[in-house]
N, C-alpha and C positions, 0 to 999 in steps of 0.2 A: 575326617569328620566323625564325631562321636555320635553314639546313638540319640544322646540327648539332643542333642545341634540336629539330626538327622528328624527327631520327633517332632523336633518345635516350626521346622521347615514344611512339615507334608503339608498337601494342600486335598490330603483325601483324607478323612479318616472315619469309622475307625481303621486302624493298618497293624500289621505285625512287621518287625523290623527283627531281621538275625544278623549277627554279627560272624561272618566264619572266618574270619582272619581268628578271631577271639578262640571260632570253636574249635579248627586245628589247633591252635599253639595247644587247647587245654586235650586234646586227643593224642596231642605227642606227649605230653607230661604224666596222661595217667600211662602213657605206653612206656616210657622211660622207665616208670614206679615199677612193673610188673617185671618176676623172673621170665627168662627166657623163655621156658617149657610153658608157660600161660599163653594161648591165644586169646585177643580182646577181637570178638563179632560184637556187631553191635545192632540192637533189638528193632527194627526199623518201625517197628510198632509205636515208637515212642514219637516219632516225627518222619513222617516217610517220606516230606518235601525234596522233591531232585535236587538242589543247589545241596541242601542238607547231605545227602545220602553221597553226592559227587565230591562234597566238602573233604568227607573223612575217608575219600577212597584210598589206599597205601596208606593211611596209618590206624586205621583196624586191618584183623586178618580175614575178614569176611563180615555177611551180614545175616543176624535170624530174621526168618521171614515167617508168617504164620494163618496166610490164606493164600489161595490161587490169586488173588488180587494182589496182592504185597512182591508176589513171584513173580508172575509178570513186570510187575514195574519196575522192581529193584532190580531185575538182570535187563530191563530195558536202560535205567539208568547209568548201572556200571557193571556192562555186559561180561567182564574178564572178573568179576570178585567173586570166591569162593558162596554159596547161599547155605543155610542150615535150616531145613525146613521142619518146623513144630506145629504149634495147635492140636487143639484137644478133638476135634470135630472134620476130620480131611474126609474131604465126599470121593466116590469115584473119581469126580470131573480133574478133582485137584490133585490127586492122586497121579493118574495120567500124565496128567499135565508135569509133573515134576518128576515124573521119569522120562520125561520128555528133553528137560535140561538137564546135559553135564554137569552145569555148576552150579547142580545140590551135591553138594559134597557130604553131607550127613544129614541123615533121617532122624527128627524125634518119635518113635515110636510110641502113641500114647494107650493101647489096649491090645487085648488079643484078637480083637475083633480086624483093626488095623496092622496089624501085624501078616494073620491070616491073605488080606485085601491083597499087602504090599505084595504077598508070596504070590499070589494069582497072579496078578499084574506085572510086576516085573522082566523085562527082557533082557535085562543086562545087571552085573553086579550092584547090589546096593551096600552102602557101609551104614549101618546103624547105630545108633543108641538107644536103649529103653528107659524109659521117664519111669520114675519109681519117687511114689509118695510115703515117704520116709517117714515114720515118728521117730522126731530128734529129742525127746525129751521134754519135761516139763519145763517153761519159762525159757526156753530156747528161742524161740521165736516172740515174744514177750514184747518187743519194741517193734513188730511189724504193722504198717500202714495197709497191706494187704497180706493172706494168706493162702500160698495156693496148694499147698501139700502142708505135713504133721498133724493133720486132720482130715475128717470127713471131706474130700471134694470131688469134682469130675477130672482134675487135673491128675494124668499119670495113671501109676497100678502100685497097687500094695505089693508089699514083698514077696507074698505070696503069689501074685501072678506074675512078676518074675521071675518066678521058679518055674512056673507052666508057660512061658515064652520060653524060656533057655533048653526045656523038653522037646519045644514044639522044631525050635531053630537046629535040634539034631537031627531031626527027622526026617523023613522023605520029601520033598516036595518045596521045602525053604533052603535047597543050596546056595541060592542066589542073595539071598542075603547074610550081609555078612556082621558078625557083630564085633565092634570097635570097645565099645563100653556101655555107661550108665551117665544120664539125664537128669535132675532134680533140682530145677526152680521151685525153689518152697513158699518163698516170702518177699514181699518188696518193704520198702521206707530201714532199712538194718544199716547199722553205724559199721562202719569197719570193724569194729571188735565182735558184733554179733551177726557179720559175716563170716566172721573166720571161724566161728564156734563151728556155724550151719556146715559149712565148709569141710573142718572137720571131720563131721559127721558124719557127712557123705561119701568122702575119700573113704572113711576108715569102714564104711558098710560095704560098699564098692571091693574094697579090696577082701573083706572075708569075704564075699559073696564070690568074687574069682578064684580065690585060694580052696573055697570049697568043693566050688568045680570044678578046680584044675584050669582054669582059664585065661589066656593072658591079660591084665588089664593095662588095654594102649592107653583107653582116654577117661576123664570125667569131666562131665560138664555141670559147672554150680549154679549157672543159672546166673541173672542179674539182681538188679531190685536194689540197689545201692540208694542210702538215703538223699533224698534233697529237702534241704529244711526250711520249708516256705516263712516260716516266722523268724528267719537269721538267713537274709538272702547272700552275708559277707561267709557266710558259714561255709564248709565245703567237706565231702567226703573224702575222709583220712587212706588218699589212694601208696603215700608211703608206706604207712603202717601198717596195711592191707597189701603188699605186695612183699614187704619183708615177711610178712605173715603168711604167704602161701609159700614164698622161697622156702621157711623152717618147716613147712608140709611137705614140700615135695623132695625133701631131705628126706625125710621119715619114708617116702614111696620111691627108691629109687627104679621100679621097673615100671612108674607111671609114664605114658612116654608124654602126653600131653594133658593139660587142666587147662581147661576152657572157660569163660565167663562170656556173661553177654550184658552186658549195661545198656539202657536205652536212656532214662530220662537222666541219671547222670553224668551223661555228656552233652545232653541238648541243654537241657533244661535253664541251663544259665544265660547261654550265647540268644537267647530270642527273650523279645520284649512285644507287649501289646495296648499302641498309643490309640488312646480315645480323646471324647470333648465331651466335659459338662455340659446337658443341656438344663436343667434345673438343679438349686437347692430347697430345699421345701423340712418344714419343721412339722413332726406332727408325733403328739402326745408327749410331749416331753424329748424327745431326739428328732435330730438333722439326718436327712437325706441327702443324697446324688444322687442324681438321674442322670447316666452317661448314652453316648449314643453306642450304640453295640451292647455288650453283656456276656451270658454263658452260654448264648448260639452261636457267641464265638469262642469264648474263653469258658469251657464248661469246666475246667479240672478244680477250682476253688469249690463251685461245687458238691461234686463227688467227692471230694478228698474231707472237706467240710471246715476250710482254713480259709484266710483271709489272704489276697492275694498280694503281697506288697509294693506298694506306686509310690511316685513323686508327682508332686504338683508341679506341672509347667506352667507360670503364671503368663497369659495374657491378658494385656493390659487395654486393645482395641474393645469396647461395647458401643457396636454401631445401634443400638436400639433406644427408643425417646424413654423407656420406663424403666423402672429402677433395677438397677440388679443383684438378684438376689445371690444372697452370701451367707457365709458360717465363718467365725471364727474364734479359733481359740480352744475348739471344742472336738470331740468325736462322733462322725461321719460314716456312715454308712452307704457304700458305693452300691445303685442296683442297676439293673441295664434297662431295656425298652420292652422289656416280656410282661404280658397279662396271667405274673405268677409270684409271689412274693418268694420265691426260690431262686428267685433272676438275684442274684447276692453276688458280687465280687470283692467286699473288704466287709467285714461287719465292725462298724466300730471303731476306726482307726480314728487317730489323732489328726489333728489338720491344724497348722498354725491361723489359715486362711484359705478359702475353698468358693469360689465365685463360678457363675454359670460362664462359662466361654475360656473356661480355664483348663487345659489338657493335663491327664493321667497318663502315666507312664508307668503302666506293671511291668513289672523284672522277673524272671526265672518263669519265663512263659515260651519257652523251647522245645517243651514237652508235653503230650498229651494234653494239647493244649485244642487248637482248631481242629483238629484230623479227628477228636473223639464228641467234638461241638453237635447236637441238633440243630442243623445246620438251617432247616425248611421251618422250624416253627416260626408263626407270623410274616414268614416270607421278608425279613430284614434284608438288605443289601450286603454282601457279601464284603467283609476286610479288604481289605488290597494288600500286596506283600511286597516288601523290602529286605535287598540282601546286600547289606554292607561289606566291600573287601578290600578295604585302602588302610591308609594309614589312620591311629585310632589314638591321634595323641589325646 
């Protein structure tokens, strides 16, 4: 059954429908692209749905996790996969708690403050990374949708307190942690080509940074944030070019022993859809409306991101009601949900050949950061229903 066949059938809606037959095939091919010495973890932040997370078990090498919440679940979900645990803000509680599981297999260490904690705490070896907010340059990050280092942020430590962890790690009282490498998600929405720049960058600081201090470097981790281009949903992140691309890096590093990545929204992002129902069209001031049932307490990420989300019309043709029904055609459409906010926006503007009330939407590339990051309690709406399609998809 296709998702559309699958849309046009629910009898609950609004619904999210994922496809993981779709999402493995597409998690072994970006696994295929990648050399060897690349681990692909993948960001569970991006969709931490169980079917999800059990979907891509054995073909990721693990998963980043980034609250005591996300730790919990994800090693409830697939108890034997390595975990890599980050975020910028770890309390005590979570702290604990993830020296609590084995399968944290690496620490993103994000301050000295954190650093110091881990050293207290700690009862057993830990392997680490330290998150370091690199300036890569001017117009390096240039094409990012988000920013989270080469600038002012909370995320990481300048290179200068890298210097004053690598003191701190010689010292008395941190034997127990052990240090692996260096950490640096900079940026999310990057094309392959200004991945590899970032990429670059990183490796090549990474490694004077170890050569300076004589250090070995086993690992670097680049972080995710791989683009998904909501206005070209046929589009797709160039994971060949990007893999022969980190192959000719880790040429240049032959005592790198691993480069890590962590992708979240582009591996979901495509494999999930979110089907709603027109309840009005309405014209006012010169443009046409939708009024769907659901909206951004379910689908907040159009959003936040501030893009138009893109759908198909599933035309039905049953109007069980005596009065007339209202329509748009021909024209652009502006899709809003059920919210008392003129920010409730899922498409501004789109094209519509034909748009009637009783007529179902079907947004695409809604796999990600989609419902998990929804205000989910404003107006108290009824909750999506979810579907996990895993058969054949002619």
């Amino acid at each position: 059954m296709t998702v559309r066949t699958a849309a046009a059938e629910l009898t609950e809606l609004p619904a999210y429908l994922y496809d993981l037959a779709a999402l493995r095939a597409h998690a072994a091919e970006v696994r295929a692209a990648l050399p060897g010495r690349v681990e692909l973890y993948y960001a569970a932040k991006a969709n931490p749905e169980a079917p999800i997370l059990a979907a891509l078990h054995g073909l990721v090498d693990g998963y980043e996790v980034s609250s005591g919440g996300e730790l919990a679940h994800v090693h409830a979900t697939v108890p034997d996969a390595p975990l890599a645990f980050g975020g910028p803000g770890k309390s005590p509680e979570e702290i604990a708690a993830a020296l609590r599981l084995p399968a944290v297999r690496r620490w993103h260490v994000e301050s000295e403050r954190e650093l110091r904690a881990l050293a207290a705490t700690a009862d057993r070896p830990v392997d680490i990374l330290l998150r370091a907010n690199l300036p890569v340059g001017d117009g390096a990050l240039h094409g990012a949708a988000l920013a989270m280092g080469g600038r002012p942020t909370p995320f990481g430590m300048d290179p200068d307190r890298i210097e004053d962890c690598l003191a701190l790690l010689a010292s008395p009282g941190f034997e127990r942690l052990r240090l692996r490498g260096v950490h640096a998600h900079l940026a999310s929405g990057l094309t392959a080509a200004e991945q590899l720049r970032v990429a670059e960058r990183i490796v090549g600081w990474s490694a004077d940074l170890a050569a300076l201090h004589r250090l070995p470097l086993h690992e670097v981790n680049v972080g995710g944030g791989m683009a998904v281009d909501y206005g070209d949903p046929d589009a797709r992140f160039d994971w060949t070019a990007f893999g022969e691309g980190l192959d000719r890096l880790l040429a240049r590093h032959p005592g790198l022993t691993t480069l890590r990545i962590e992708p979240g929204r582009a591996l979901t992002a495509h494999c999930g859809w979110y089907a709603t129902e027109v309840l009005d069209v309405k014209h006012s001031h010169g443009e046409d409306f939708a009024v769907v049932r659901g909206g951004t307490h379910h689908l907040r990420t159009p959003a936040t991101r501030g893009h138009s989300q893109p759908f198909t019309v599933l035309p039905v043709e049953d109007w069980p009601h005596p009065w007339p029904r209202p329509a748009a055609a021909d024209t652009r459409v502006t899709v809003s949900g059920q919210l008392c906010t003129p920010k409730d926006v899922l498409a501004t503007r789109a094209p519509v050949a034909e748009l009637r009330a009783g007529d179902r939407l079907l947004f695409s590339t809604a796999g990600a950061y989609a419902w998990n990051i929804s205000h989910h309690e404003f107006l108290m709406h009824p909750r999506p229903a979810f579907h996990y399609l895993d058969g054949d998809r002619r």
